[in-house]
C-alpha positions in Angstrom: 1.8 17.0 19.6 3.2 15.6 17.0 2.5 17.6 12.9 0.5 14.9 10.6 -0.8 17.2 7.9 2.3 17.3 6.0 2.0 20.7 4.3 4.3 20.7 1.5 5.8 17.5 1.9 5.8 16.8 -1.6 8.8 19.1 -1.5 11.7 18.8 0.5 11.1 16.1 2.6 12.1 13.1 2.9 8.8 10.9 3.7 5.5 11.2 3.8 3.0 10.0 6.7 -0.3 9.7 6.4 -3.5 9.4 8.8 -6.3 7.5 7.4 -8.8 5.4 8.7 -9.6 2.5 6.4 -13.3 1.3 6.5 -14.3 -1.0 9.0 -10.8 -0.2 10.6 -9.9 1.4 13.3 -7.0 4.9 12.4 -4.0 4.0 11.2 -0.7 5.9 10.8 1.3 4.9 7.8 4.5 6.3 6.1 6.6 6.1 2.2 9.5 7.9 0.9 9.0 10.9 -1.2 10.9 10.4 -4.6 13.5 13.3 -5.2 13.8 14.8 -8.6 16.6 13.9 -10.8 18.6 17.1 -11.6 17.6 16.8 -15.4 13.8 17.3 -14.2 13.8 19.9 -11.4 12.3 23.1 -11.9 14.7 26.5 -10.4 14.5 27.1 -6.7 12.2 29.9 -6.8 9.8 27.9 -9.1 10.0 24.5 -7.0 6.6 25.5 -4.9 4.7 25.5 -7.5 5.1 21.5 -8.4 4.5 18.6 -6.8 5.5 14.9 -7.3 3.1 12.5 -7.9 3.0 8.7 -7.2 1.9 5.4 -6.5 2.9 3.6 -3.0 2.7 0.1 -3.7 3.5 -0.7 0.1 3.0 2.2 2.9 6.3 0.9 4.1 9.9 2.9 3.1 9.8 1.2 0.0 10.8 3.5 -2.9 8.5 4.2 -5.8 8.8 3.0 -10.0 7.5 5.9 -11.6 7.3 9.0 -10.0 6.1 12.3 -12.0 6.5 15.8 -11.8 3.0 17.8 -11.9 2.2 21.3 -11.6 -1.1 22.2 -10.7 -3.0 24.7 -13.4 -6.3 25.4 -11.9 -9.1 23.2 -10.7 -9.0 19.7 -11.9 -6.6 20.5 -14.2 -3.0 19.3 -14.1 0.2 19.8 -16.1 2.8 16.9 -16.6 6.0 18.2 -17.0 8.2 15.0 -16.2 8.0 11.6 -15.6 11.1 9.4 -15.0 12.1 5.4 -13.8 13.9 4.4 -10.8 16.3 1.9 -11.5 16.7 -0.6 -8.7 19.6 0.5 -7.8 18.3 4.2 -7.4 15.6 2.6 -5.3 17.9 0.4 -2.8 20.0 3.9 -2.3 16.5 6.2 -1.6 15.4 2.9 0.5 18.3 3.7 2.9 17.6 7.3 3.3 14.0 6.4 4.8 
């Protein structure tokens, strides 16, 4: 049986894949590329559970995305930023080819 909850795929994978069932729709299985975390932004090894990286798929394809941040959950609702950077183009056509 194949493992679709993803636990702690916001960190060191590759993609994501989601299972969602859209109103009115039958289930569907979709899937993105998880953004990596420029060196410049990435918190010590022994820290890097405690983040996550947020972002928003434009396509559910292997399309990379524009904006990704780096958040760190505080407690509740409540939600630190502690970077947010730009893919260049180029960044996203090499990530694309990863997928």
């Amino acid at each position: 049986m194949e493992r679709t909850d993803n636990r702690g795929a916001m960190v060191g994978r590759h993609s994501v894949r989601v299972h969602a069932t859209p109103p009115g729709k039958g289930s569907s299985r979709s899937s993105t590329i998880v953004p990596t975390i420029p060196p410049r932004h990435r918190p010590g090894r022994h820290r890097l559970h405690l983040f996550h990286v947020l972002w928003e798929v434009e396509q559910w394809t292997m399309t990379p995305p524009r904006d990704p941040a780096l958040v760190r959950h505080i407690r509740g609702d409540l939600w630190a930023v502690h970077a947010v950077w730009d893919l260049t183009e180029l960044e996203r056509a090499v990530l694309s080819q990863r997928g």
